[in-house]
N, C-alpha and C positions, 0 to 999 in steps of 0.2 A: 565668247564668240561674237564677231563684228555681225550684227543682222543685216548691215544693208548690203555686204555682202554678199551673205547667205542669201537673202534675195537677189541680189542682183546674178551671181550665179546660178540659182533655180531658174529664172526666167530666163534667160540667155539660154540654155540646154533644154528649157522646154521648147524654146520656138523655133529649133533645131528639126523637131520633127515636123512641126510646120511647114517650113520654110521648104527642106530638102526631101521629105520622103512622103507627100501627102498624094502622091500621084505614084509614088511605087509599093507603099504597103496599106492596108487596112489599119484604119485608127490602132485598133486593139493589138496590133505588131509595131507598134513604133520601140515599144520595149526591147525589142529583140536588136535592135541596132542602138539603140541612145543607151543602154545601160553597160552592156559592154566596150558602146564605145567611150563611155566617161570612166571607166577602170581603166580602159589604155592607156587615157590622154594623162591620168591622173601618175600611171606608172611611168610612161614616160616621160611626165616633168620632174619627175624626182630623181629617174638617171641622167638627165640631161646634163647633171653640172660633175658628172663624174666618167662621161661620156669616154674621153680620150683614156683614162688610165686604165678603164677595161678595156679598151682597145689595145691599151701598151701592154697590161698583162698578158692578151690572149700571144701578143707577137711575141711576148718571153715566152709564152709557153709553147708557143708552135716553132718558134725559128732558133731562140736556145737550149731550151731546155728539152725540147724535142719529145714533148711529152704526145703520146697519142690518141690520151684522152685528156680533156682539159681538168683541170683541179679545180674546183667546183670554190672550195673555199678561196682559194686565190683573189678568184673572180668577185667573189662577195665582197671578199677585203675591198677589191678596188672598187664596187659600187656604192657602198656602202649602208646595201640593203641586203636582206636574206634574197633574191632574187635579180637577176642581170639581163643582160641584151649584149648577144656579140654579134649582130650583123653594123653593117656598115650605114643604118640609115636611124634616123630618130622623124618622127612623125613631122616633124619644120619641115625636114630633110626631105622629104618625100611628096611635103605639096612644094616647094621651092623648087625642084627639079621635074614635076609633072608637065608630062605635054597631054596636049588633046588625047591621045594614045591609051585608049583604055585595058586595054591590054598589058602594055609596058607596064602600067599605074598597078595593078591588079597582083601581076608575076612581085613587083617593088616591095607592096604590100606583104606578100605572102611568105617572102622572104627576110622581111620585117620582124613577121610573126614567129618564124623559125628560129628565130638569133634569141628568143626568151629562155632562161632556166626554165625547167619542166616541171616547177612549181605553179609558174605563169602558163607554159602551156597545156596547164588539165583546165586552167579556168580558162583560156580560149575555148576547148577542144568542147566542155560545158558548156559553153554558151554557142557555139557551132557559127564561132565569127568567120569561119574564113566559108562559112556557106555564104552569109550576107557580105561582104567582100567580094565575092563573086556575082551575088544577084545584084548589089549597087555597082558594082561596074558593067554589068550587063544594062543596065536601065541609067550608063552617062551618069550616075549621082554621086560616086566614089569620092574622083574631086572635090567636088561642093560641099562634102560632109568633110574631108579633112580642112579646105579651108575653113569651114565655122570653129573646128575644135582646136585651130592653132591660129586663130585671131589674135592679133596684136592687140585686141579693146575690150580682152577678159583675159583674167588671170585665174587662170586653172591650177597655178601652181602652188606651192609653198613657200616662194620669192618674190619680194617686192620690186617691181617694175615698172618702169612708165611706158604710157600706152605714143602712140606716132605723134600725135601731140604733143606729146609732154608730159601729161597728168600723170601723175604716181597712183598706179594700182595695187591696191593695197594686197597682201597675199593672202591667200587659202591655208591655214591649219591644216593638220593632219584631222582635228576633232572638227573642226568647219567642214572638210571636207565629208564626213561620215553623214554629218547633218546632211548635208544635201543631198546624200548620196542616196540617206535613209528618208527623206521628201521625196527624190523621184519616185523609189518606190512605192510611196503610198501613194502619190498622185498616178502612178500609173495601174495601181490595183482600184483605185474609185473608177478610171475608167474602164474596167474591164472585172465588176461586179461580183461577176459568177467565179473569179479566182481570189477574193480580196480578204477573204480569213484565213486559207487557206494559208497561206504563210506570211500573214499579217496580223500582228495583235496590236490593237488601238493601243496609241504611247498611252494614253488615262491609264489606262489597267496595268502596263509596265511601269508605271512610275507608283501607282499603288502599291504592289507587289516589291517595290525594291525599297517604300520606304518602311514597309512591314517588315521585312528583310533586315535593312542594315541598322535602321534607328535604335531599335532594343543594344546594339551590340558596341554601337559607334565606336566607344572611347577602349574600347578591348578588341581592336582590331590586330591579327597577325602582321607581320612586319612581311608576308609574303600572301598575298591573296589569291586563293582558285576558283575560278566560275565556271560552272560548267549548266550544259544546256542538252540533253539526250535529243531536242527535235527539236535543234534554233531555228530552220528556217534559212529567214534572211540573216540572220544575226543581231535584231533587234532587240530580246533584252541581253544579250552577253553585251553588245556596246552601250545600251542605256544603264546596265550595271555600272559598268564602267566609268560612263559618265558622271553618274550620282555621285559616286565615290571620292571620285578623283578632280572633281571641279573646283576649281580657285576658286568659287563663288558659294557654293552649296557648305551645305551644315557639316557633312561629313569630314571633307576635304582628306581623305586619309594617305598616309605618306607613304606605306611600302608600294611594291612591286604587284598589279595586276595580268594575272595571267588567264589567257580567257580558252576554254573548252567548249568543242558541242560535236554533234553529229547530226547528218541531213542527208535524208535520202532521195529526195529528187534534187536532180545535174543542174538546172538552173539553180535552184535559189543555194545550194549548195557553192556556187561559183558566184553568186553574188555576197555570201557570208564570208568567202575565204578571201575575194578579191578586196573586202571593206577592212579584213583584219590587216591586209598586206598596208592598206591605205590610213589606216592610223596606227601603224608601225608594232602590231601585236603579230606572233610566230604564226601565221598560216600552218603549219605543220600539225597543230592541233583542233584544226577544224578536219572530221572527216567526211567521208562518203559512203554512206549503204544504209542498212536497214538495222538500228538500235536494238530489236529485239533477238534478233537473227544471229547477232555475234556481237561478244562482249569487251566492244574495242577496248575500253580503256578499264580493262581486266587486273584488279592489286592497285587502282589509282583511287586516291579519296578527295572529296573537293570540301574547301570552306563552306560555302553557298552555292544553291543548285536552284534554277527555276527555269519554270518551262508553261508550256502551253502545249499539250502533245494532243494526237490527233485521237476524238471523241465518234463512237458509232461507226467504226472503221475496222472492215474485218485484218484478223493477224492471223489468218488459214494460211498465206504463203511462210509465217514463221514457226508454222506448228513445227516442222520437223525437227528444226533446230532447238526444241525446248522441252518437247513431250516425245518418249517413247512406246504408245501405247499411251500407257494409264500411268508410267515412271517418268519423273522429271530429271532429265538429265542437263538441264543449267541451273547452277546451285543459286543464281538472283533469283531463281523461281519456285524454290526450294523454302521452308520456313519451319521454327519449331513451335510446338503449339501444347499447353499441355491438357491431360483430358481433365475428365470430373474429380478423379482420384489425386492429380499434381503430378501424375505421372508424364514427363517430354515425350512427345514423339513425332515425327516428320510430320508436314501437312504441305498441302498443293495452294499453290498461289498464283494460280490462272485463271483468269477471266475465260468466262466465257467465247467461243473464235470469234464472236460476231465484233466484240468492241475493245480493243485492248488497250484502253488510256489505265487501267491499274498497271499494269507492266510495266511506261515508262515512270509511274510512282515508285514499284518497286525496284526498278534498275536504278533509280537516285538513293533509295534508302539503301542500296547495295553499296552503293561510293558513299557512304558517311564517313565521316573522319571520327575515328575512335578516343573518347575522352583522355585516355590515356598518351595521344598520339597528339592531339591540340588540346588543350584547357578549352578552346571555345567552344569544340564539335565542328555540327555541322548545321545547316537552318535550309530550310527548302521552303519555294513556295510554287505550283501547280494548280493548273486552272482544269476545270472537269466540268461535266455537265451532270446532271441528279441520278444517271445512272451508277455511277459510283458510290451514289449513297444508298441506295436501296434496292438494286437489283443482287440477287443469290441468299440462298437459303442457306438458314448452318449449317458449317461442315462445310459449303462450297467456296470457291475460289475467290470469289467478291468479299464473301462473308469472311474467310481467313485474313485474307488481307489486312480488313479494316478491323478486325479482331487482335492481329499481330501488332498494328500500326498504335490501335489506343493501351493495349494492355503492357506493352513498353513504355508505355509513358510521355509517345513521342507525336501524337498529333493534339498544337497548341490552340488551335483555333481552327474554323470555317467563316468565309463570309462570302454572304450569296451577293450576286452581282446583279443590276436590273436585267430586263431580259431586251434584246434587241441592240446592244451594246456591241455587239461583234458585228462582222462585216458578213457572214453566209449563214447566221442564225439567230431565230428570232426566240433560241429556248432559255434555260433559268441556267446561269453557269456560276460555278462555285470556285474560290482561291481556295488550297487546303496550306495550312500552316504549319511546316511539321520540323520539328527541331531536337536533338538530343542529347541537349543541353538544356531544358526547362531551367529558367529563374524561380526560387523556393515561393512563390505566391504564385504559380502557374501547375506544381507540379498535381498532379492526381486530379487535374479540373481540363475541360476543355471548355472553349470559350465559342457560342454560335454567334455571329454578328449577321443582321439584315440588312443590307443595305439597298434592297432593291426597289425601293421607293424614293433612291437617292439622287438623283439626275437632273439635268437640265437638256430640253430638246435640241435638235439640228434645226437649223432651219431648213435643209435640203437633206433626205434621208441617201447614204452610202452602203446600196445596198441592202439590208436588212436589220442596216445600224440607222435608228433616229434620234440616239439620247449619246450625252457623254455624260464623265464625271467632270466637275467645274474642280480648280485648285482647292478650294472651299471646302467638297466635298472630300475629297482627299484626307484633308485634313483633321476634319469630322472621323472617318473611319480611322483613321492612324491613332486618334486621340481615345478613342474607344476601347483599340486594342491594347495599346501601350499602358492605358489606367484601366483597363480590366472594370469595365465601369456596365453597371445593371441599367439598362433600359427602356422603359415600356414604351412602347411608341404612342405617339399621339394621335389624338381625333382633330381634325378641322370642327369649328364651333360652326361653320359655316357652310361646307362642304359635306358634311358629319362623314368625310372618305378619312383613311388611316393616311397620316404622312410620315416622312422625318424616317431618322433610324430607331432601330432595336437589336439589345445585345441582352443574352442569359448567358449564365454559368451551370456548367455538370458537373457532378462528378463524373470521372472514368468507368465506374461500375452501373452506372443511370443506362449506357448503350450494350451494356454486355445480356446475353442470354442464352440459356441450353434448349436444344432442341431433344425430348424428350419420347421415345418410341415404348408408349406402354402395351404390355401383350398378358394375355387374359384367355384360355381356355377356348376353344371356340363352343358356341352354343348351338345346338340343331335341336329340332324337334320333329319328331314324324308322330303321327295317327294315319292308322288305315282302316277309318272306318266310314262306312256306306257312303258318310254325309261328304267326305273329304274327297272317297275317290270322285263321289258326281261332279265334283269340280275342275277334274281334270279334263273333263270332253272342252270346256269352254279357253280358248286362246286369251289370255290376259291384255294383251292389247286392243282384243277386241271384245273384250267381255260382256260390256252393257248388250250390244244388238243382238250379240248370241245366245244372251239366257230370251231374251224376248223372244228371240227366233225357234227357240227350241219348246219356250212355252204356249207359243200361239198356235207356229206349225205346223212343228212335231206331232202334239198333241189331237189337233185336225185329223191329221193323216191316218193318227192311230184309228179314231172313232168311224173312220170313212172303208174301213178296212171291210172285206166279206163277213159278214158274222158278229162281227162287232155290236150293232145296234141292237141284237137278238139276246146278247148278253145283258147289257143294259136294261 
């Protein structure tokens, strides 16, 4: 990837909002028109050189062929992308023939947007552009935002061109362009804090995860590769996977075919993950939309490699219905067999708690494993969690199954704890679980805990509730830990006498296992009813001490004060 580039198009689209929308949106909305609007620009420079032949197709299909609804494939042939545009205008087109007429500009646009396949228009309809299309032409800025995004002195495209000048501007990749795509969004989540983990995982910890991932496996890669992501988000590690893999430059370099999977349930970032897959020429068709737990989109499908980051301390009450009947699990990813004291199999429940449901998308990935029998390689997963996953639920319960089902298959190969403040909206201790079912014979019946939460170097401006990253360094240090399975005690500063540096132990599988054991024994009572026992029953137990005093002081007064009393005495 060309960096200067890569920067010089970051900067160009950042000062975009600057420049054009500082006086009609609040800072923290410039996202809602710059990001959308760098998908358009990016999809209409890649129809632009095939413009006219979808044009000649639609006139075969309307004026010979008299077809009444267009043929969808047709249209692709002549774009030659999975997605088209059959109006009459391309985004030049539209500032080159704007008058002052905000209105006329507005209707242009709108009409613009219409002429996209309806692949293209879920991810307008997601990002609610023809709302802002209407408020920037309400507020005169309509114009001024397409002129900057069809500027002759940046090349947005994937074609070399010379700018009015002269100069040859060099072109944008389909993988240049993800980079930048995936910079705006992180610079536009450091501005706006309160959403910026939320569906943002710091690149450190995806490039961790992907080299714990793929390195074990490099040289026995399938000649067809699946990734899938149960709650991608932005799409940030399915293209960083991607990346890794497939870079001219990186250790991997692997040569089949990547095919990337996920599901996302909010409309934005959902339209920003599908719009990015359109833009480095991966099937959109395979990213969906709704709620992972709720239905089990990609139901009978099994993937190579699965990683994720899914959402931690977040109730999944709105997905109870669709998983639990009562007290019966009627989705069989949530479903598990288990067996008891005796070896006898039988059903067991593998739900979390309503309150936090990050086990669920662990076990909807361990539902798409690829079966030994089905790839030699398996499958390899890696998910991010917070410590509730390791210690909350009692035997027998739905946490407790899980991670019971998880080790007693033989399929979780490591943990490693992450520093804390590493994420952008929490400052807790959050854990990668490594789980594969495919163990290499020095892995099998051991799992591996690594520390790494002493591992970092500071921000110098904290992002949020993020002040530390991992340095490449670091990386390396954990990857080298994992990969040689290596024992180590951490150190003391001679100096500091604070603990630094990492630390990794080896278990066994049976070291986490335990019975919860319910012993029952007779019940034992005892009564006496005699004198001494019942006088105790006048006195209330919680308030015992003042009431024997009270009974010995004044009771007894009262007696002696009696008529006749004294004469006895």
């Amino acid at each position: 990837m060309n960096t200067a580039v890569h920067n010089k198009s970051i900067s160009f689209i950042w000062s975009i909002a600057d420049d054009c929308l500082r006086d009609v949106y609040v800072r923290g909305k410039y996202r809602d028109v710059i990001l959308p609007m760098v998908v358009l620009r990016r999809l209409d420079a890649l129809l632009e050189p095939t413009k006219e032949a979808v044009m000649e197709e639609l006139a075969f299909q309307k004026d010979e062929a008299k077809f009444t609804e267009w043929d969808e494939n047709g249209l692709r042939q002549a774009s030659g992308y999975v997605f088209y545009n059959i109006s009459q205008w391309t985004l030049q087109r539209l500032h080159d023939t704007a008058t002052n007429n905000q209105q006329i500009l507005q209707a242009n646009v709108e009409d613009y947007l219409n002429g996209f396949s309806n692949n293209v228009k879920e991810i307008i309809e997601k990002f609610k552009l023809k709302a802002q299309v209407r408020h920037m032409a309400s507020k005169d800025v309509l114009l001024n935002v397409l002129e900057k995004f069809t500027s002759p002195y940046i090349n947005l495209t994937p074609f070399e061109k010379n700018d009015p000048d002269g100069r040859k501007l060099a072109p944008l990749t389909n993988l240049g362009m993800g980079y930048v795509f995936e910079e705006l969004i992180r610079k536009f989540n450091e501005e706006n804090n309160e959403e910026a983990g939320e569906h943002f995982t710091p690149r450190e910890v995806i490039h961790l995860m992907t080299h714990i991932i793929f390195e074990p496996v490099q040289k026995k890669l399938p000649p067809v590769i699946t990734i899938y992501d149960p709650a991608c988000g932005s799409g940030g590690m399915l293209t960083e996977s991607q990346n890794f893999i497939k870079d001219e430059e990186g250790e991997i370099q692997a040569k089949g075919d990547v095919y990337l999977y996920g599901k996302e349930i909010n409309d934005e970032t959902y339209a920003i993950c599908k719009s990015d897959m359109m833009i480095k020429g991966n099937n959109p068709e395979n990213i969906r939309v709704g709620s992972t737990l709720s239905t089990d989109e990609f139901a009978g499908t099994t993937f190579d490699f699965m990683l994720s980051n899914p959402p931690y301390g977040k109730s999944w009450a709105s997905d109870l219905k669709y998983i639990k009947d009562g007290k019966d699990i009627i989705d069989p990813r949530f479903q598990i067999k288990l067996k008891d004291y005796w070896g006898n199999e039988e059903d067991a429940d593998a739900t979390p708690r309503s309150s936090d449901g990050q086990l669920l998308f662990l076990m909807e990935m361990v539902s798409k494993m690829k079966p030994l029998q089905k790839g030699q390689m398996g499958s390899r997963i890696a998910s991010v969690h917070n410590g509730s996953s390791l210690f909350t639920g009692d035997a027998g319960g739905g946490e407790s199954n899980i991670r019971r089902y998880t080790i007693e298959n033989d399929w979780l190969e490591a943990i490693v704890q992450l520093p804390n403040n590493l994420f952008y909206n929490t400052g807790i201790t959050t854990y990668i679980w490594i789980v594969s079912n495919n163990k290499s014979p020095n892995r099998k019946g051991k799992v591996q805990l690594i520390d790494a939460g002493l591992l970092f170097r500071k921000l110098r401006k904290n992002l949020g509730n993020k002040n530390c990253e991992f340095a490449p360094e670091h990386i390396r240090e954990i990857v080298s830990v994992y990969n040689e399975m290596k024992l180590i005690e951490r150190k003391i500063n001679l100096h500091t006498k604070e603990e630094e540096g990492i630390a990794s132990q080896l278990f066994d599988n049976t070291d986490f296992g335990y019975y919860k054991v319910t012993i029952e024994r007779p019940k034992r009572l005892k009564a006496q009813f005699t004198e001494e026992r019942i006088v105790e029953l006048r006195f209330d137990k919680s308030l015992r001490e003042p009431m024997v005093w009270a009974y010995e002081t004044l009771a007894i007064k009262c007696i002696l004060n009696w008529p006749g009393m004294k004469r006895k005495f």
